[in-house]
C-alpha positions in Angstrom: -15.0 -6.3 -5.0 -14.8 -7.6 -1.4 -11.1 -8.7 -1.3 -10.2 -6.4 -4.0 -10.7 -6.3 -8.0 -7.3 -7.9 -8.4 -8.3 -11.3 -10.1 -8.4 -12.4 -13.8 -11.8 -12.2 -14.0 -12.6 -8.5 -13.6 -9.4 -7.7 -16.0 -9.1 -6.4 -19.1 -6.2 -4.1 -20.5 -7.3 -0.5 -21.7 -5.2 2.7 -22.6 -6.1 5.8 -20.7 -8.5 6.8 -23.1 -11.1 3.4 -23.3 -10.1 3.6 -19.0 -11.7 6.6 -18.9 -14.7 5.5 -20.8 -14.6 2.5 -18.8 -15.4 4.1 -15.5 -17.8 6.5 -16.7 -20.3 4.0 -15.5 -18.5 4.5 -11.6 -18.7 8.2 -12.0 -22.5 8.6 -13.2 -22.1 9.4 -16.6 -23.3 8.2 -19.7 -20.9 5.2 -20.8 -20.2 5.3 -24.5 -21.2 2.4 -26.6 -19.2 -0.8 -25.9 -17.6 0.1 -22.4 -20.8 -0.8 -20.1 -19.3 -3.3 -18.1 -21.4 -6.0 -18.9 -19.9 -6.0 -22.5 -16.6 -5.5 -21.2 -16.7 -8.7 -19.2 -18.4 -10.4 -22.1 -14.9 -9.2 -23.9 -12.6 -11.7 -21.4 -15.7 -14.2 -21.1 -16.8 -13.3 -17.4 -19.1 -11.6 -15.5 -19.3 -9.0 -12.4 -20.5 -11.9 -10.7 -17.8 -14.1 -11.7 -15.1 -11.4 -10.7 -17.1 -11.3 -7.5 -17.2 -14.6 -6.7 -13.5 -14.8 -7.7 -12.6 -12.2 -5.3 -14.6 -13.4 -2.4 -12.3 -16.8 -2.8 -9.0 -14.5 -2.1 -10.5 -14.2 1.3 -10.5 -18.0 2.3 
């Protein structure tokens, strides 16, 4: 994210095991069913793009 991920709409609260599922996208592996992040943004109704364009505001 350009001025950090720290907005609502990249957030979502996950116990250290669905975390690490989570960012098995970041690390190249194959993400297990549910935890792409395109279906975890569909889970707090946004996007990457929203988060994106949410953090980009920080910045003004």
């Amino acid at each position: 994210m350009p001025n950090g991920g720290y907005v609502a709409e990249n957030g979502i609260s996950l116990c250290a095991s669905c975390h690490e599922k989570a960012e098995a996208f970041h690390r190249g592996d194959p993400v297990p069913p549910g935890f792409a992040p395109a279906e975890l943004y569909a889970l707090v109704d946004s996007s990457a793009e929203d988060a994106r364009a949410a953090s980009e505001r920080l910045g003004d």
